[in-house]
Kinemage of the C-alpha trace (Angstrom):
@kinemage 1
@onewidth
@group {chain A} dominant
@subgroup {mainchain}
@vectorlist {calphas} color= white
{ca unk a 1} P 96.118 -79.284 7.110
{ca unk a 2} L 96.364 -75.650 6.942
{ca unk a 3} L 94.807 -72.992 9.166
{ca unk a 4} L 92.530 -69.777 7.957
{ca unk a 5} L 94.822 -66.855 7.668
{ca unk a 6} L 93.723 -63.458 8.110
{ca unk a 7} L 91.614 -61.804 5.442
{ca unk a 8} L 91.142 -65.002 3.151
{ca unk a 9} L 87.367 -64.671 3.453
{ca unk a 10} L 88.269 -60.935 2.136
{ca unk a 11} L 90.564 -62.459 -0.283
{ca unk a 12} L 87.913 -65.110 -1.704
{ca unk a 13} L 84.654 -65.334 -2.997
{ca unk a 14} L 84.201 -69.252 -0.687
{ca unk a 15} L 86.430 -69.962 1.404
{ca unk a 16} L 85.851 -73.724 1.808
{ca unk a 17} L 87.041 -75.085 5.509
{ca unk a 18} L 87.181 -79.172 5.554
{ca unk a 19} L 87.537 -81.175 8.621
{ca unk a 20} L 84.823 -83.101 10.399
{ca unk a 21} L 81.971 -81.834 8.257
{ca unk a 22} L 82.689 -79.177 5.475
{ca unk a 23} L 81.786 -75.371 5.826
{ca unk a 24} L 81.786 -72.727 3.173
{ca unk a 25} L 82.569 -69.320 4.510
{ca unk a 26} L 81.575 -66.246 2.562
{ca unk a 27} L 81.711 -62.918 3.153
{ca unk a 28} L 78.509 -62.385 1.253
{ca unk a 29} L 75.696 -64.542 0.395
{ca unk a 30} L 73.069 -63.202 -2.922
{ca unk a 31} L 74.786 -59.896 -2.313
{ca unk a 32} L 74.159 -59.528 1.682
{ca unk a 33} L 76.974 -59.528 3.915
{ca unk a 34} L 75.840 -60.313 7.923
{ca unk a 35} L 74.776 -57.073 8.802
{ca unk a 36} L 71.866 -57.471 6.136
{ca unk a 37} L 71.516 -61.068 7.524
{ca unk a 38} L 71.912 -60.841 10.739
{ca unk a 39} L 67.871 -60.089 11.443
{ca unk a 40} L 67.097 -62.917 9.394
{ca unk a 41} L 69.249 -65.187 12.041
{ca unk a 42} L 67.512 -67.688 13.968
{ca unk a 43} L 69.817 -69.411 16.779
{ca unk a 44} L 69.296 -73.080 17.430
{ca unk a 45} L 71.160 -75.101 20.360
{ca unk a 46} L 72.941 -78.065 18.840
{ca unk a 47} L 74.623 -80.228 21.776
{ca unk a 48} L 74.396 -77.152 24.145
{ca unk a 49} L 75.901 -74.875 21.610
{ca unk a 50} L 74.448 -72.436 19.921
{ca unk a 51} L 74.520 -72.245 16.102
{ca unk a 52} L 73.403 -69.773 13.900
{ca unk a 53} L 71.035 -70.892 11.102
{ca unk a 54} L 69.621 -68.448 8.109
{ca unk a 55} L 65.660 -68.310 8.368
{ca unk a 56} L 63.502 -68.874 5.492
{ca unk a 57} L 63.211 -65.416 4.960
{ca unk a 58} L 67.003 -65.020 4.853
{ca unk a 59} L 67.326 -68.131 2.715
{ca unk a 60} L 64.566 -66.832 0.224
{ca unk a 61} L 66.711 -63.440 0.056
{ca unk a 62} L 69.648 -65.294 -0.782
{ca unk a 63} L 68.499 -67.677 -3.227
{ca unk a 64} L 65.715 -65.559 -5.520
{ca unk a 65} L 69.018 -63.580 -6.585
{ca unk a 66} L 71.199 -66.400 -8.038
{ca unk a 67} L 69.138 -67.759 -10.655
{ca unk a 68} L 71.166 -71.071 -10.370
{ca unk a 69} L 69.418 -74.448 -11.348
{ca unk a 70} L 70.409 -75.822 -8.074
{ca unk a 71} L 68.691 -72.788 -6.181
{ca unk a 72} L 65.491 -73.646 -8.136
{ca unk a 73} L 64.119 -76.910 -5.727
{ca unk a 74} L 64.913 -74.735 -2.294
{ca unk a 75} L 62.455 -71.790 -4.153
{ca unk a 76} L 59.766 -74.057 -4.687
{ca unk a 77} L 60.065 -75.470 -1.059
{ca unk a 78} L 59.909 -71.870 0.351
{ca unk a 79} L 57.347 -70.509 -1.392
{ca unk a 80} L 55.125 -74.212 -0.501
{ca unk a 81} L 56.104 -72.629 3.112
{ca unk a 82} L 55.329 -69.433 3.236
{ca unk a 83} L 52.071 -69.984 1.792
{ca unk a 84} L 51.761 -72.399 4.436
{ca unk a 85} L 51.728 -69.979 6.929
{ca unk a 86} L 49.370 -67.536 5.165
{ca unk a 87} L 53.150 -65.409 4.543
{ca unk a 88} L 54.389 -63.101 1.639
{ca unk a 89} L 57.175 -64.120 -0.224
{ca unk a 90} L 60.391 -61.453 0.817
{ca unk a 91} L 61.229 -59.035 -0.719
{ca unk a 92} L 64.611 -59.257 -2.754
């Protein structure tokens, strides 16, 4: 097993870290780094620790950019919830 080194998440577009569960890191996500995330962040306590989650206005940002096949299913659930709620869809 190897550990991160400085500035591979610079280095790399995914930055893939495997060990009890798998975790992609990326320095940008649809073309937002954190700072454009981070008020799209919604914390949730998992086991008394708190994790970080993107919202579904953060994942609707993220995804509407890609145009990926994969991407497609997560739209359709989004928009069924912010319609739900009586929401707009984000802007991109």
């Amino acid at each position: 097993m190897r550990e991160l080194q400085p500035g591979e998440i610079d280095q790399y577009v995914v930055v893939r870290v495997a060990d009890e569960i798998v975790v992609d890191l990326m320095k940008t996500a649809g073309g937002i780094d954190y700072a454009g995330a981070a008020d799209d962040v919604v914390v949730h306590e998992v086991d008394g620790v708190p994790i970080p989650f993107a919202s579904p206005r953060l994942l609707w940002r993220m995804k509407s950019v890609t145009h990926r096949e994969k991407d497609a299913a997560d739209l359709v659930a989004l928009r069924y919830w912010f319609a739900e709620r009586g929401q707009t869809l984000p802007e991109t």
